[in-house]
Residue frames as a rotation matrix with the C-alpha (Angstrom) as fourth column:
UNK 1
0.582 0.813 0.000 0.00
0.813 -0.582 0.000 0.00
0.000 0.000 -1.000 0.00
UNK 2
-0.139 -0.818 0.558 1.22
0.787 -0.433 -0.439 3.37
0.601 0.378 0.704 -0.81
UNK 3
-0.440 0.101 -0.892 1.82
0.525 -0.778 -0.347 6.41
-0.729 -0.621 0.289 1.69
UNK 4
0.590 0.787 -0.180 -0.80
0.691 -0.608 -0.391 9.35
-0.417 0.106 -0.903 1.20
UNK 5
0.449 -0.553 0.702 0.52
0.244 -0.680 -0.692 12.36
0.859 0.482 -0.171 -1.27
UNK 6
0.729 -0.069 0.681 0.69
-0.528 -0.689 0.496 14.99
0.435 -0.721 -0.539 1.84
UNK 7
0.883 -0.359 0.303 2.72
-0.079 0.522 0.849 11.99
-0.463 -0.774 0.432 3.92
UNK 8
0.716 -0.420 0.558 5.07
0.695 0.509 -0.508 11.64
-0.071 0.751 0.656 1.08
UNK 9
0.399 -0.143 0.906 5.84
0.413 -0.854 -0.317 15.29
0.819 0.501 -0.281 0.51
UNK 10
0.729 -0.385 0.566 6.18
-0.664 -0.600 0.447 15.89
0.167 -0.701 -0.693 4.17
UNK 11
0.502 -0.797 0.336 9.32
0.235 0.499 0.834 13.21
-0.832 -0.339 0.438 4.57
UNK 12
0.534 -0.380 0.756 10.47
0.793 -0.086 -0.603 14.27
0.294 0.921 0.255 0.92
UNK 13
-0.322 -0.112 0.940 10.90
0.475 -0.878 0.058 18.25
0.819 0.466 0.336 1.66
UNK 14
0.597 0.626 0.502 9.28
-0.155 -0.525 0.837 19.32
0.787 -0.577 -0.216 4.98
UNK 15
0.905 -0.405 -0.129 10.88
0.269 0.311 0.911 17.22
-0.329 -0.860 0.391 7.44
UNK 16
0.251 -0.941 0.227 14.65
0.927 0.166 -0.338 18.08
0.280 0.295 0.913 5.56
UNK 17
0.058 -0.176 0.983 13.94
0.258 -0.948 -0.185 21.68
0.964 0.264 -0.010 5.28
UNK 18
0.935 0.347 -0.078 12.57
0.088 -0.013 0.996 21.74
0.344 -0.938 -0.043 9.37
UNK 19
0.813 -0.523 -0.255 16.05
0.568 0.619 0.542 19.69
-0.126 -0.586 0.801 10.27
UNK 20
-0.181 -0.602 0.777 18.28
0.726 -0.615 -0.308 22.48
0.663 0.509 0.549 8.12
UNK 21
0.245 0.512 0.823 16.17
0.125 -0.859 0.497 25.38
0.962 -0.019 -0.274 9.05
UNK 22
0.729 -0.029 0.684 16.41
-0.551 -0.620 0.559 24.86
0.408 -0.784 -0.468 12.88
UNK 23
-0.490 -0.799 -0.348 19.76
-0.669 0.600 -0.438 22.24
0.559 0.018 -0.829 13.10
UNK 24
0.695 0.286 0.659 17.66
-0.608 0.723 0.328 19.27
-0.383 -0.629 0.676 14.79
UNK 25
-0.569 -0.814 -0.120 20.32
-0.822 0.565 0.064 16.35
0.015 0.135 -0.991 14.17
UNK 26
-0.896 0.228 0.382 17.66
-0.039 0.816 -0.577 13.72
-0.443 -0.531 -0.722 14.61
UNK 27
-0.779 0.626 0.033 14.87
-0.163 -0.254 0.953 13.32
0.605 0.737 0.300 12.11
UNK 28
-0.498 0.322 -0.805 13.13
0.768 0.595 -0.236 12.10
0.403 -0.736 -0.544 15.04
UNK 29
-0.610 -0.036 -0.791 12.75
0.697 -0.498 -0.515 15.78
-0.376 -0.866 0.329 16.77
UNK 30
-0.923 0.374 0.091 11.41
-0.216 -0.698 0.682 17.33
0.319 0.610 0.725 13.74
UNK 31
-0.346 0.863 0.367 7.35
-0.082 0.362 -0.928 17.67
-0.935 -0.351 -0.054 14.80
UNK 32
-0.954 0.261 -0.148 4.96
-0.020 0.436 0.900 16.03
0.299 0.861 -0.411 12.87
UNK 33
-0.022 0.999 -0.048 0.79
-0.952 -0.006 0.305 16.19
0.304 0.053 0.951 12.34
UNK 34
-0.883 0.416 0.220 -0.88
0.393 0.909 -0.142 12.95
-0.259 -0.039 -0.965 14.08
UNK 35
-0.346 0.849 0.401 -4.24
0.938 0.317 0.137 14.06
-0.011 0.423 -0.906 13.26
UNK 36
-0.981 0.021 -0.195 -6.27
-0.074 -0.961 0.265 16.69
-0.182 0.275 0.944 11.36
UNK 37
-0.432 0.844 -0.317 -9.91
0.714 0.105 -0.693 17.15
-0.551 -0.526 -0.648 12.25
UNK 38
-0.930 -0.248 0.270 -12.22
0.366 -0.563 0.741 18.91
-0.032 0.789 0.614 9.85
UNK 39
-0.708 0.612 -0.353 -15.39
0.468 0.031 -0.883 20.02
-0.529 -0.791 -0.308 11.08
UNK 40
-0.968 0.115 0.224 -18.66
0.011 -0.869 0.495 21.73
0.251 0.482 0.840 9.54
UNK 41
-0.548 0.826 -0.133 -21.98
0.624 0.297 -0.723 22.62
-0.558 -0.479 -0.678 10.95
UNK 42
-0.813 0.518 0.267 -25.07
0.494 0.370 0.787 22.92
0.308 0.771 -0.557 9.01
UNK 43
-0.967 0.245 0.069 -27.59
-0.095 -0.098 -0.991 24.81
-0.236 -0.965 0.118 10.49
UNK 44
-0.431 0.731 -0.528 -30.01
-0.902 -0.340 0.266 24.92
0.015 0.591 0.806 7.65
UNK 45
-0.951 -0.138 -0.275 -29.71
-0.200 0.957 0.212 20.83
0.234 0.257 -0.938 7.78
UNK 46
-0.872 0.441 0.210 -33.01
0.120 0.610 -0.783 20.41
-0.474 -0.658 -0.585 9.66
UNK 47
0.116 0.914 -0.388 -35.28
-0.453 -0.299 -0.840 21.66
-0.884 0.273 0.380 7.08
UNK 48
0.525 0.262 -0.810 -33.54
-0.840 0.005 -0.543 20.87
-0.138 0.965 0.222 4.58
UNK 49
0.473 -0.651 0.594 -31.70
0.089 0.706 0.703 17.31
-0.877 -0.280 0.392 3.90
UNK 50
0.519 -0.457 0.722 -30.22
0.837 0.101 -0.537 18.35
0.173 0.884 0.435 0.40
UNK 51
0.569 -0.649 0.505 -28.33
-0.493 -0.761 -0.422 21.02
0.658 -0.009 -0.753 1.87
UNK 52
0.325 -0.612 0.721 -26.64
-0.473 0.555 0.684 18.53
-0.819 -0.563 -0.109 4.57
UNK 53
0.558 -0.405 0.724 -25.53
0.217 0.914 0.344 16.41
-0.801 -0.035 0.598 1.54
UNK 54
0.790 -0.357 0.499 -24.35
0.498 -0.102 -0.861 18.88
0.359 0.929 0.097 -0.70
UNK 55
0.477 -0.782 0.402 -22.08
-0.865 -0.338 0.370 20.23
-0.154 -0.524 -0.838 2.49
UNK 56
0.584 -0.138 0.800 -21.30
-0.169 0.943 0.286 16.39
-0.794 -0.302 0.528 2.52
UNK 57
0.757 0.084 0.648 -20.09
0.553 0.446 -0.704 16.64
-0.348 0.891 0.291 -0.91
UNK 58
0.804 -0.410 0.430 -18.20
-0.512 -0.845 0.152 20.08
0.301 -0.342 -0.890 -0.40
UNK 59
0.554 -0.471 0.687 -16.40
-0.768 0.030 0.640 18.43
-0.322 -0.882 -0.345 2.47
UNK 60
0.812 0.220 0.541 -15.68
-0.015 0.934 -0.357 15.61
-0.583 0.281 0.762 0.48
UNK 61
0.894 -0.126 0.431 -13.92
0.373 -0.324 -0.869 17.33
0.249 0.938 -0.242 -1.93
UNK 62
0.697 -0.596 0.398 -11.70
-0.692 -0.705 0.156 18.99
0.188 -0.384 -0.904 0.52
UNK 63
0.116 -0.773 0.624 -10.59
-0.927 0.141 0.347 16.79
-0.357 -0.619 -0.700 2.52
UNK 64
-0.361 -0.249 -0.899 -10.52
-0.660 0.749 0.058 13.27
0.658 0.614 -0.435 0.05
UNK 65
-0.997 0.076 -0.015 -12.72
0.071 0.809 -0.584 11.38
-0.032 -0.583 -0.812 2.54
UNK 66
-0.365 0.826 0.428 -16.02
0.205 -0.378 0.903 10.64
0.908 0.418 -0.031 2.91
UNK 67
-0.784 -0.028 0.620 -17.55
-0.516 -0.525 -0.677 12.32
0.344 -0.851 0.397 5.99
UNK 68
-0.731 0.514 -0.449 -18.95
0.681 0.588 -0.436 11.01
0.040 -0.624 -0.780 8.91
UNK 69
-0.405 0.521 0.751 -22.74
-0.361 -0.846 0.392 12.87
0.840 -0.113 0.531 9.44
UNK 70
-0.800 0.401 -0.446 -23.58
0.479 -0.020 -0.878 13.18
-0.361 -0.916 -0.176 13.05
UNK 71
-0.129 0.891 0.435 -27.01
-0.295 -0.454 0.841 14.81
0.947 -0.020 0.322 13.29
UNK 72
-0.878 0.225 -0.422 -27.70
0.399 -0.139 -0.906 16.50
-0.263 -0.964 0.032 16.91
């Protein structure tokens, strides 16, 4: 299986530049994203359900996943 673009790019070119930039000697020290949380509330959702699934669809787009819908 193959590592995610973003994962790729940051051990290519992020983490090198980091270790230069501030002299970390240890690829280890450089920090790194564990998770990224994307969030969007709907308020119109309760009248309408075609406006909850074209946010769904939005969000989708962003973030290359399909979202979880919670309805509160």
């Amino acid at each position: 299986m193959s590592k995610p673009r973003l994962q790729d790019y940051y051990e290519t070119t992020v983490r090198p530049a980091l270790m230069e930039e501030f002299g970390y000697a240890n690829p280890m020290q450089v920090p790194r994203l564990d998770k990224i949380v994307v969030n969007m509330g709907v308020g119109e959702g309760t009248q309408d359900a075609k406006k909850v699934d074209a946010a769904a669809a939005e969000l989708s787009a962003i973030a290359g996943q399909r979202p979880v819908i919670t309805r509160a």
